[in-house]
C-alpha positions as CSV (number, residue, x, y, z in Angstrom):
1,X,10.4,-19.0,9.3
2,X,7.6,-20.3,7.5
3,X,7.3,-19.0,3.7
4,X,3.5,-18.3,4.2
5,X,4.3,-16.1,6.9
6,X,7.4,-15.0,5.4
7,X,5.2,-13.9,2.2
8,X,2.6,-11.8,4.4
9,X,4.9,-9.9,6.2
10,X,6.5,-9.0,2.8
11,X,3.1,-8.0,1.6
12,X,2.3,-6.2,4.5
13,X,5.5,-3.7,4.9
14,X,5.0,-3.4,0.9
15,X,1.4,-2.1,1.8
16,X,2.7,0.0,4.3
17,X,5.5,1.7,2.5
18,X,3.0,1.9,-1.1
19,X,0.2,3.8,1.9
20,X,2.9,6.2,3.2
21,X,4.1,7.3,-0.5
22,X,0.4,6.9,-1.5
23,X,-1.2,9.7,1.5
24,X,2.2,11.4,1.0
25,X,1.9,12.3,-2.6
26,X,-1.7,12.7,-2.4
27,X,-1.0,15.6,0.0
28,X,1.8,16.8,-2.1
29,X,-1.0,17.5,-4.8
30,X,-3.2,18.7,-2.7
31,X,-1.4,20.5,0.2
32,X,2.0,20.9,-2.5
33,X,3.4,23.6,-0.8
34,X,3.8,22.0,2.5
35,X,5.1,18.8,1.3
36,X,7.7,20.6,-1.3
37,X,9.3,22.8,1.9
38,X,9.4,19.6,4.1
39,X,10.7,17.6,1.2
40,X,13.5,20.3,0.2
41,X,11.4,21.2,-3.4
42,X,12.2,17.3,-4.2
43,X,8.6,16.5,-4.5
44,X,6.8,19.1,-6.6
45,X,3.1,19.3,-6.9
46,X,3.8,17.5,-11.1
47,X,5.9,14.7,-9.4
48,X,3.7,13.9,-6.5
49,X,0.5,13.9,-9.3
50,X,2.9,11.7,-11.3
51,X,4.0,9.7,-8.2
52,X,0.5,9.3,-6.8
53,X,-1.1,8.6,-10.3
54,X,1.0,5.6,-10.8
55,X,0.7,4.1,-7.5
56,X,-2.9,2.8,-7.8
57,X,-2.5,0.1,-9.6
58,X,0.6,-2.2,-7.4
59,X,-1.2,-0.3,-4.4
60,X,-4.5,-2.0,-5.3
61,X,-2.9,-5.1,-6.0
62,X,-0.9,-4.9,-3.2
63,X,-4.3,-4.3,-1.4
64,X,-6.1,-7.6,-2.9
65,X,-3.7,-9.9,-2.3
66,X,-3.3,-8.8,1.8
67,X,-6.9,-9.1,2.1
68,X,-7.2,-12.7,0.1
69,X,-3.9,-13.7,2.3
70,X,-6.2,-12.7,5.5
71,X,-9.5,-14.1,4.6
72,X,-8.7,-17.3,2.9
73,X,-7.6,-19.7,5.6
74,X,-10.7,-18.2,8.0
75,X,-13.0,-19.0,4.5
76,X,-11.5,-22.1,3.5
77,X,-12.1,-23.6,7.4
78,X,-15.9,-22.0,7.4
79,X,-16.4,-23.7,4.1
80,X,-15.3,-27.0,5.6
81,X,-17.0,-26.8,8.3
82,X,-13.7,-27.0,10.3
83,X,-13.6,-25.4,13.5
C-alpha cells in the first residue's frame, strides 16, 4: 500500500473515532442523563465535560491536516496549470 494513502486512511478513522467521542461527550453534557444510563454511569456529565473539553484541540488538528491532505494535490495541480 502506498504510505500517502496509508497516512490518510490513518487520519481519516482517527477523525472518525475523535467525531464519535467528540458528538458523544458533547451529548453526555448536554443530554447527561441519557448517555450515563446507556453508558452504565461510566460517563458522567463532569467526565464527558472533561472528555469533550480536551478533545478540541487533536480534533481540530486532526481536522486541518484531513482537509490540507484533501486539497493539496487538487491545489498544487491548479497552481501548475496541470490538468
Amino acid at each position: 500500500m502506498n504510505r500517502k494513502l496509508l497516512i490518510r486512511k490513518i487520519v481519516n478513522y482517527l477523525l472518525l473515532i475523535f467525531t464519535i467521542i467528540y458528538i458523544i461527550t458533547g451529548l453526555g453534557v448536554s443530554e447527561h442523563r441519557i448517555i450515563e444510563s446507556i453508558t452504565i454511569s461510566l460517563l458522567t456529565k463532569p467526565i464527558s465535560h472533561q472528555i469533550h473539553s480536551n478533545l478540541i484541540i487533536p480534533f481540530v488538528i486532526l481536522l486541518i491536516i484531513h482537509v490540507y491532505l484533501s486539497i493539496r494535490p487538487k491545489f498544487f495541480k491548479k497552481l501548475l496549470g496541470k490538468k
